[in-house]
C-alpha positions in Angstrom: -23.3 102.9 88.3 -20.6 104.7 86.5 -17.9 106.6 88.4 -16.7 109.7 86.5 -13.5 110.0 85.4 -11.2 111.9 84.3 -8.1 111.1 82.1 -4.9 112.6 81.9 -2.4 111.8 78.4 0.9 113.6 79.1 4.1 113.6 76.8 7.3 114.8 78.3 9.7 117.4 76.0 12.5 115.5 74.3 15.6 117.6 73.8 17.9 116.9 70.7 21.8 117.3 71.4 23.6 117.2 68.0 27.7 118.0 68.6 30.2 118.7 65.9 33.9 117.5 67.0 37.2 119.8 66.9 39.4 119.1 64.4 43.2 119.9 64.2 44.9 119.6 61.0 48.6 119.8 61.5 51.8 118.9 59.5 55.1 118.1 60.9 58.0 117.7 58.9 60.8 115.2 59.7 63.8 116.3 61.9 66.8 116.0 59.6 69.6 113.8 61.2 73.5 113.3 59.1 76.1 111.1 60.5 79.5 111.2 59.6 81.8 108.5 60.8 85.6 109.1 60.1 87.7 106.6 59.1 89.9 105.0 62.2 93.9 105.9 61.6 96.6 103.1 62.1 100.0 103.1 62.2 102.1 100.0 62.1 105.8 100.7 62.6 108.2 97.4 62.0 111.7 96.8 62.9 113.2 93.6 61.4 114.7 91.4 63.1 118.3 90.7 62.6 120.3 87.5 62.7 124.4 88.1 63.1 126.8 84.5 62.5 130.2 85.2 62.9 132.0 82.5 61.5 136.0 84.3 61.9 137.4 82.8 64.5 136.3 79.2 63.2 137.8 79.5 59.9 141.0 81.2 61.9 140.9 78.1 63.9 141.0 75.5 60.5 143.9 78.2 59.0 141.8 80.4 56.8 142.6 83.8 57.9 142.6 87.2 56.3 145.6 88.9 55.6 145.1 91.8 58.6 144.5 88.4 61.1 147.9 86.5 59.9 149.7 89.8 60.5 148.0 90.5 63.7 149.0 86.8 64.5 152.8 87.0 63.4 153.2 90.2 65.2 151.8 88.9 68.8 153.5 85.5 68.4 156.8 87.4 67.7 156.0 89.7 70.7 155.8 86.5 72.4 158.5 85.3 71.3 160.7 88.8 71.6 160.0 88.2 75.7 160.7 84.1 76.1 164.0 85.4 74.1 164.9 88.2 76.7 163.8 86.6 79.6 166.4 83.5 78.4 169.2 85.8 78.1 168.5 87.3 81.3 168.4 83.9 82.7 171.5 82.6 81.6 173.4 85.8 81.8 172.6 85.5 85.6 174.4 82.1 85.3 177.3 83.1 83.8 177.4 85.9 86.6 177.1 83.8 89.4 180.0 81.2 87.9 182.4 81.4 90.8 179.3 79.8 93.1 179.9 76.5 90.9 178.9 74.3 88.5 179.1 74.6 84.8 176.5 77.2 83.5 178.2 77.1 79.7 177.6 73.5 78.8 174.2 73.2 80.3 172.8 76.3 78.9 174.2 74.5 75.6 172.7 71.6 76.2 169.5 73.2 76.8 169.9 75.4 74.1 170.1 72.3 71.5 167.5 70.2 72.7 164.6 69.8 70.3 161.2 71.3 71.8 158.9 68.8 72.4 155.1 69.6 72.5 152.5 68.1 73.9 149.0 67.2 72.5 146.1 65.8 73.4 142.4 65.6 71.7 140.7 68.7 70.8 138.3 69.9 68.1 138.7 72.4 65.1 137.1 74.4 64.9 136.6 74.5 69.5 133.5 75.0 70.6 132.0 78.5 70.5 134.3 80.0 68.2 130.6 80.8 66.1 129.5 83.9 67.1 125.4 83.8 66.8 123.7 87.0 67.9 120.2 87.7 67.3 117.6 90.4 68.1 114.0 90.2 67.8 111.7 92.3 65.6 109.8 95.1 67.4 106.6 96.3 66.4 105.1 99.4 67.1 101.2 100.2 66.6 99.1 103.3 67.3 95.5 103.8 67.0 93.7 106.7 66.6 90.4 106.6 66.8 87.8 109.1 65.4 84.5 110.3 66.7 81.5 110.4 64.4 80.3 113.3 63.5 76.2 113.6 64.2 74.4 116.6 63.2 70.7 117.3 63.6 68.1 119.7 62.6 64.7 119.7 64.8 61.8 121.4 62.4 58.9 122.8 64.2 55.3 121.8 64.3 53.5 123.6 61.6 49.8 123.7 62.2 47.7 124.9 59.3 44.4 124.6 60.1 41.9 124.2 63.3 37.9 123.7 63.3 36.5 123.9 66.7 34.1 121.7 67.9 30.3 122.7 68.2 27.2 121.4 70.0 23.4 122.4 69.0 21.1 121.6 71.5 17.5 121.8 70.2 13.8 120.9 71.3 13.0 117.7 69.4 9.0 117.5 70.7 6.9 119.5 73.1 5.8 118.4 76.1 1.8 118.0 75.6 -1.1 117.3 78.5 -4.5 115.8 77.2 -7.2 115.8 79.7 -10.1 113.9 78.9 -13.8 113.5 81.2 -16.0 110.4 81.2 -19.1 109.8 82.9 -18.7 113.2 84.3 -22.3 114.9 85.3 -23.1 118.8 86.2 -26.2 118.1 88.7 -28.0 121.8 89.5 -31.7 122.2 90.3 -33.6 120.8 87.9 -30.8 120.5 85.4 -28.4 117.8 84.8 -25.7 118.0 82.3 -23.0 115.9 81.1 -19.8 117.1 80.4 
């Protein structure tokens, strides 16, 4: 026996989606940047040193002195000399004043008077020590900086866009949705009459 049937065949719509992207065309220029470094400035200041020898009194001391020295010499020793001499006469004219205390004040101030002048020595060095003067001063140096700051300078250009495309989407029906219905052993029974469909 055959059961009727009947058959169904469907096909769901299909949708199409088809999309265009934005597009931005822009342009921007480089920033413009200048840097200017100044030379640094020194200054070197210099004092030299100096190195003083004073050699006069040695050479006075070995007998080689300058004319002002010998008659700077002269007059002290005959200053020198000028007050032994007075302080002598003083001396023995105090004697002699004093001659009724005694004694004989005339022959022993002759006696004195005559007696070679002994001098007494004894080792030594010519020139003596320290009779070289040495003085010496240092150098001095002086240095200054000055430093400079660069210079920077900048220019910032700004963005430039030229041309813009905006995006799109198209949506569209790609197929139909369909239904297909078919019959199989399916019968129309009335009275008397049978019919197949």
């Amino acid at each position: 026996m055959q059961m009727p049937q009947i058959r169904l065949q469907s096909t769901f719509a299909q949708t199409q989606i088809q999309t265009t992207p934005a597009r931005l065309d822009m342009e921007k220029s480089k920033a413009e940047l200048s840097i200017e470094q100044p030379q640094a400035k020194m200054e070197v200041s210099h004092t030299p040193s100096k190195l003083t020898i004073d050699q006069t009194e040695a050479w006075a001391q070995l007998g080689f002195k300058s004319i002002p020295r010998l008659v700077e010499d002269a007059k002290h020793e005959g200053y020198q000399a000028w007050l032994e001499g007075v302080a002598r006469v003083s001396q023995e004219g105090d004697e002699l004043m004093k001659i009724e205390n005694g004694g004989s004040p005339i022959p022993e101030q002759a006696r004195r008077n005559s007696e070679p002048t002994s001098y007494e020595f004894n080792i030594g060095w010519i020139p003596t020590q320290g009779s070289v003067k040495i003085d010496y001063k240092a150098s001095k140096i002086d240095i200054d900086w000055k430093v400079n700051k660069p210079i920077i300078s900048s220019n910032v250009t700004k963005q430039e866009v030229y041309q813009y495309s905006p995006g799109k989407v198209d949506i569209s029906l790609k197929n139909h949705a369909s239904l297909k219905i078919d019959f199989e052993n399916l019968k129309f029974v009335g009275t008397n009459y049978e019919q197949s469909i």
